[in-house]
C-alpha positions in Angstrom: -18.0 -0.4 -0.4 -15.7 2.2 0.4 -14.0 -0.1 2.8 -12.9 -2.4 0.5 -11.6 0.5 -2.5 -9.6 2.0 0.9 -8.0 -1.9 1.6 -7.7 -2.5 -2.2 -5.9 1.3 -1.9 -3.6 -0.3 0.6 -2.7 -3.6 -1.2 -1.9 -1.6 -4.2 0.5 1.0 -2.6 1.9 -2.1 -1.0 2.6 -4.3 -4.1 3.9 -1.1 -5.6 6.2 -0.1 -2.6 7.6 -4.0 -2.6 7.6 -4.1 -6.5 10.3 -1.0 -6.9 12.7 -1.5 -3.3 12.4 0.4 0.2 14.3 0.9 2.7 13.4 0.4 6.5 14.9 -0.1 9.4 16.1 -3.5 11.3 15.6 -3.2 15.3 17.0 -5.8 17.4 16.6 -5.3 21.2 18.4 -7.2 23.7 17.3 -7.6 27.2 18.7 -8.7 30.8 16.9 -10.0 34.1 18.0 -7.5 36.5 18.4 -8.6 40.6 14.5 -8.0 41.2 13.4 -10.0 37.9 12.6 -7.0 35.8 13.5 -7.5 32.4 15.8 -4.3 31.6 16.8 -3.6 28.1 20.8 -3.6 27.6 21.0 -3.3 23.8 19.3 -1.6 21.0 20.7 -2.0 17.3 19.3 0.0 14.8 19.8 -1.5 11.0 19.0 0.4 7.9 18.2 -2.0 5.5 17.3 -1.6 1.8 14.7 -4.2 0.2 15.6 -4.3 -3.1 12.6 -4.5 -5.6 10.5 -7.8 -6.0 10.5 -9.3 -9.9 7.2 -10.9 -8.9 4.9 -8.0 -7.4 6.4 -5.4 -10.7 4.8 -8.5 -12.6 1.7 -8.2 -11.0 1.5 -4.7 -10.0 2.0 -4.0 -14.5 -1.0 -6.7 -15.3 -3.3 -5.0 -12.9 -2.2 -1.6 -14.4 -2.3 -2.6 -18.0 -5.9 -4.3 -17.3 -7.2 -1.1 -15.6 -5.8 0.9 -18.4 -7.2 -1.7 -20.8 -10.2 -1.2 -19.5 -10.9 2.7 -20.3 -9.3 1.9 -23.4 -12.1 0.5 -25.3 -14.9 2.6 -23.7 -16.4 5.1 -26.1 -16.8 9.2 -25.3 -20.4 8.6 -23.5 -18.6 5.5 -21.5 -15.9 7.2 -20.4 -18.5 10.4 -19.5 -20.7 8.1 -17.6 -17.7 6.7 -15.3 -16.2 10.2 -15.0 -19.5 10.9 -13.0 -19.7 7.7 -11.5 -16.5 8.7 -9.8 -17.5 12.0 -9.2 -20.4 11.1 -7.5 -18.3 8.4 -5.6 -15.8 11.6 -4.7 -18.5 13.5 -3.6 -20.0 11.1 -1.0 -17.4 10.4 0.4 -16.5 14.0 1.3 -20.2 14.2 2.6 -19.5 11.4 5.4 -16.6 13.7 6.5 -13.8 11.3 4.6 
């Protein structure tokens, strides 16, 4: 179970990342076959690149965010008390397997 809130983790910092722009860089390598048939590198170009945000993954990324807040939203005080310790106790494991 905590596998799949770690990859979930992961998807969301990645829809977020491609839903507001990033930059990274572009490597393109060229290479040569030298006399003995080793390949030997001859160029290297380094890129920086900016992505700019993706109007599709804001969309998503704000529905999954409005349905999460959504979903505290209508939980009464002894709901919202009972996942409080939920999550506690979900903290606390996990710091007990050395995560």
């Amino acid at each position: 179970m905590e596998h799949d809130e770690e990859q979930m983790s992961k998807i969301q910092e990645a829809l977020l990342k491609k839903a507001l722009g990033y930059n990274c860089d572009e490597i393109i390598e060229e290479y040569v076959i030298d006399e003995e048939g080793n390949e030997k590198l001859s160029k290297r170009k380094v890129t920086k690149k900016y992505i700019s945000p993706d109007i599709p993954a804001a969309k998503v990324f704000l529905e999954n965010y409005a349905e999460q807040n959504s979903k505290y939203e209508n939980m009464t005080d002894e709901q919202l008390e009972e996942e409080r310790l939920r999550l506690l106790k979900l903290l606390n494991n996990g710091d007990e397997d050395g995560n």
